[in-house]
C-alpha positions, 0 to 999 in steps of 0.5 A, a space after each residue: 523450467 521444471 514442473 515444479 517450478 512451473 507449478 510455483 509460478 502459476 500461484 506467484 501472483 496469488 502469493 505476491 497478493 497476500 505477502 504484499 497486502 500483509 506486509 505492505 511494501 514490495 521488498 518484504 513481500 518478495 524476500 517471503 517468496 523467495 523463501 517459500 521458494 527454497 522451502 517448495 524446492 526442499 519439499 518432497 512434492 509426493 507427500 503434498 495432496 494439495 500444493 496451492 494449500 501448502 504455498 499459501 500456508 507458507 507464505 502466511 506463516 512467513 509473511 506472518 513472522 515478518 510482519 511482527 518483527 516489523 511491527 517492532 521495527 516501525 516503532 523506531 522508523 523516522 516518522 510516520 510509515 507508508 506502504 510502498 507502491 506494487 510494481 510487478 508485471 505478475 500482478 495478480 488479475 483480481 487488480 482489475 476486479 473485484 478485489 482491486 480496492 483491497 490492494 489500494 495504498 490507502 487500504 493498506 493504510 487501514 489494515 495498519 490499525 490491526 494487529 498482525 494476526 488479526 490482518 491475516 486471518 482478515 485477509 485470508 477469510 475477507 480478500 481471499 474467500 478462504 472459509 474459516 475452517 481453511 483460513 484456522 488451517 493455514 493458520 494453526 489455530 482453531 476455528 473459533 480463534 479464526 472467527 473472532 480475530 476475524 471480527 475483530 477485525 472487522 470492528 476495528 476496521 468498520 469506521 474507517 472503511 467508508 474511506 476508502 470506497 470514495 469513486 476513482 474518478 472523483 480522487 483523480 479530480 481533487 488530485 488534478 486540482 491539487 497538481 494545479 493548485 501547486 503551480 501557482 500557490 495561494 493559501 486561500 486555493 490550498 485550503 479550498 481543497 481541504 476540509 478544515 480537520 484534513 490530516 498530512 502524512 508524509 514518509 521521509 524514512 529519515 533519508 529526505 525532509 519531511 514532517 516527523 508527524 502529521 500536520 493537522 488542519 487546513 492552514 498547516 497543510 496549506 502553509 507547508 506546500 507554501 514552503 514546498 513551492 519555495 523549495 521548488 524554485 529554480 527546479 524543473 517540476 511536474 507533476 502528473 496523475 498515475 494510477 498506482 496499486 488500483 488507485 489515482 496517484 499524484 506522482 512528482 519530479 524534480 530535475 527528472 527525479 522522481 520525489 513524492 507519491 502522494 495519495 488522498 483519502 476525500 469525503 466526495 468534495 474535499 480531501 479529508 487526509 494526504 499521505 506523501 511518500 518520499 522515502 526514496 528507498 520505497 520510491 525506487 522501484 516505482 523510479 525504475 519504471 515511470 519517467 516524467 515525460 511517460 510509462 508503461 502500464 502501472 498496477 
C-alpha cells in the first residue's frame, strides 16, 4: 500500500461518517467514497497544503450532490423511506463516544426533515465541530450563509430532539417486551406498549408487504402485528435485540432469514413510534453478517 493510499485510509472512517450520516444508507455512503477516491488518486498531492481538509471537502460536495438527486428520487420510492443500518469494520470510534447518538437510525431519521444543505452545514459544524469559517469552506458559501443554514437547522430540529436521547436501556427493555408480546399476541398486551398517538413506519421499498403509509394510534398498530402474527404461522421465528448504529435494534427471522429491523422512539414508558425496515435490499448487508442463532460485534 502507498503513501497515498495510506493517508486515504487514515481518514476513511472520518468519511464514511459523514458520507453515512448525510446519505443514510451504506451504499450511497460507499459509492461517494469510492469516487473521492479516484479524485485523490487524479489529485496532484504537492499542491494539497492540507489533505484531511481536501478529503472531507470532496466527500461533502459529493455527498452533497447525491443527496439532492436523492431527495428527488425518494419522492417516487413505495411508501415511506428508512435509513439503511451502518455495518463496516472501519467505523469511525466516535460510535462508542460522544457522537455515538448522532449515528442512531432514529437521528437519521430526524435529519430527513432538513434540507440537503441545511444537513450539511448542520453536520460539519454540530457532529464534526468544524467552525463556521471551516464549515462555509468546505462548503463554498459564506460564513454568514453558514451560520443561518445552521440555525435553521437547528429550529427545525429543536422539537423533535428530546426523542431521541431516550436511555439505551430503557429502548432495550420496551423492545424486549415488544419481542415477547409478539409470541403470544393479544390486543390489550399490544397496545399496553404503545401511547394512544404512537405512529408505524414501515420500509417495504416495494419488494415486500408493508404499509404504503404510516399507521396512526395504538389500535392500528396492535391489529397489524395481529395480522403479522397470523402470517407468522407455520414459520420458525426469532426475534432478538441487537445494537445497531449505537442503538437497541429488534432484529427478525423468518426460516433463518432475516425480514425486519425494527427501531423505536418511546417517551420513557411507552413506545411513542416504531420504524420497521423490511425493504430486503437495505436489510442485505446487515443478513451478510447476523445469523439467528449469533454475531460478531455490530456498530
Amino acid at each position: 500500500m502507498d503513501t497515498h493510499t495510506e493517508l486515504f485510509q487514515k481518514h476513511r472512517p472520518r468519511l464514511l461518517g459523514l458520507a453515512y450520516r448525510m446519505l443514510g444508507t451504506q451504499a450511497d455512503a460507499e459509492d461517494v467514497l469510492h469516487d473521492a477516491w479516484l479524485r485523490w488518486h487524479a489529485q496532484d498531492k504537492a499542491s494539497l497544503d492540507d489533505a484531511e481538509a481536501w478529503l472531507v471537502t470532496v466527500t461533502t460536495r459529493l455527498a452533497l450532490d447525491r443527496l439532492r438527486h436523492a431527495k428527488v428520487e425518494r419522492e417516487h420510492y413505495t411508501g415511506p423511506w428508512l435509513p439503511e443500518p451502518l455495518i463496516d469494520s472501519d467505523a469511525p470510534p466516535d460510535v462508542q463516544a460522544e457522537q455515538a447518538q448522532t449515528l442512531t437510525l432514529s437521528f437519521l431519521m430526524m435529519l430527513e426533515r432538513l434540507s440537503p444543505e441545511e444537513r450539511a452545514a448542520f453536520l460539519l459544524r454540530e457532529v464534526f465541530d468544524y467552525s463556521h469559517a471551516e464549515a462555509a469552506a468546505i462548503l463554498d458559501i459564506t460564513e454568514d450563509a453558514c451560520r443561518q443554514r445552521t440555525h435553521r437547522a437547528k429550529q427545525r430540529l429543536r422539537e423533535e430532539r428530546t426523542r431521541f436521547t431516550a436511555n439505551a436501556q430503557t429502548q432495550r427493555r420496551l423492545l424486549e417486551r415488544f419481542a415477547q408480546a409478539l409470541q403470544q399476541p393479544t390486543e390489550e398486551n399490544l397496545r399496553a406498549l404503545f401511547v394512544e398517538d404512537a405512529v408505524h413506519i414501515s420500509d417495504g421499498g416495494g419488494v415486500v408487504t408493508a404499509a404504503l403509509r404510516p399507521l396512526l394510534g395504538s389500535e392500528r398498530i396492535a391489529r397489524l402485528y395481529l395480522q403479522v402474527a397470523k402470517h407468522e404461522q407455520g414459520h420458525q421465528m426469532h426475534r432478538d435485540v441487537r445494537i445497531l448504529n449505537g442503538a437497541p435494534v429488534l432484529l427478525t427471522w423468518a426460516d433463518g432469514q432475516l425480514v425486519t429491523a425494527c427501531w423505536i422512539e418511546c417517551d420513557g414508558e411507552r413506545i411513542v413510534a416504531v420504524h420497521a425496515l423490511r425493504n430486503p435490499q437495505k436489510l442485505s448487508r446487515l443478513a451478510a453478517v447476523t445469523n439467528s442463532q449469533g454475531s460478531p460485534s455490530l456498530h
